[in-house]
C-alpha positions in Angstrom: 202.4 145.2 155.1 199.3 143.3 154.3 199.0 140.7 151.9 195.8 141.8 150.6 197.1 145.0 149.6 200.1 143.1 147.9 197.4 141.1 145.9 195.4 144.2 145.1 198.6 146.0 144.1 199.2 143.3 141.7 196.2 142.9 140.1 195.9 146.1 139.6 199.0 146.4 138.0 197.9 143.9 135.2 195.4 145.8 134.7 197.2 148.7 134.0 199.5 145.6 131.7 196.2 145.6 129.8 196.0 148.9 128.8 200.1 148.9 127.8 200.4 151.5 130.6 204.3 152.5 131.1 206.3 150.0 133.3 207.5 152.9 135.2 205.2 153.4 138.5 205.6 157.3 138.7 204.0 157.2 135.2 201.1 154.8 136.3 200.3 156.9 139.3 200.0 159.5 137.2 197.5 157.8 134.6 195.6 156.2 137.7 195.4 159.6 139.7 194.2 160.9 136.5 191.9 157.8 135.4 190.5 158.0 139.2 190.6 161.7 140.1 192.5 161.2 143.4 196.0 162.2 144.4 198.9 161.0 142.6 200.3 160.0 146.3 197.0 157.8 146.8 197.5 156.3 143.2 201.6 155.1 144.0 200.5 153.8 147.1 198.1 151.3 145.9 200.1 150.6 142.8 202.9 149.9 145.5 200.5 147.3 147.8 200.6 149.9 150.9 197.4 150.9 150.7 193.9 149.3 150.0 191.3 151.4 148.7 187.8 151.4 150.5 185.2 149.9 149.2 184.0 153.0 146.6 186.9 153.6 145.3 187.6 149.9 144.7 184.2 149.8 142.2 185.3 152.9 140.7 188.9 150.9 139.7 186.2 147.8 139.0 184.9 150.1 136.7 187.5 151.7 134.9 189.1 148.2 134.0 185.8 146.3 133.8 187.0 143.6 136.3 184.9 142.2 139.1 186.2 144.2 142.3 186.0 140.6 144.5 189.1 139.4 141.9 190.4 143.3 142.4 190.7 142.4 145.9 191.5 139.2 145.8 188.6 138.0 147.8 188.3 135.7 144.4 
């Protein structure tokens, strides 16, 4: 599994902290599939750090949380 995915995983998960989202993951992915308009299958996997999501879809998730997509990634 790729590290990068881990740290977007994680970030992305304090985001969701942020917004005093449910600790529960099936619950997030269901508020990020919502939030994002994409699957609830794609939303578990990124909250689980198997899947990074391209480039778009990362500034829409940018967006959403107002947080710079470089730290989102963890290129920062």
């Amino acid at each position: 599994m790729p590290q990068s995915a881990k740290h977007f995983a994680q970030r992305l998960n304090s985001c969701l902290d942020d917004t005093d989202a449910p600790p529960h993951v099936r619950e997030r992915a269901a508020i990020l599939s919502k939030m994002l308009d994409i699957p609830k299958h794609q939303a578990w996997s990124l909250l689980e750090g198997q899947l990074l999501p391209d480039a778009d879809l990362l500034q829409r998730i940018a967006n959403e949380f107002e947080v710079d997509p470089a730290w989102l990634s963890g290129d920062k």
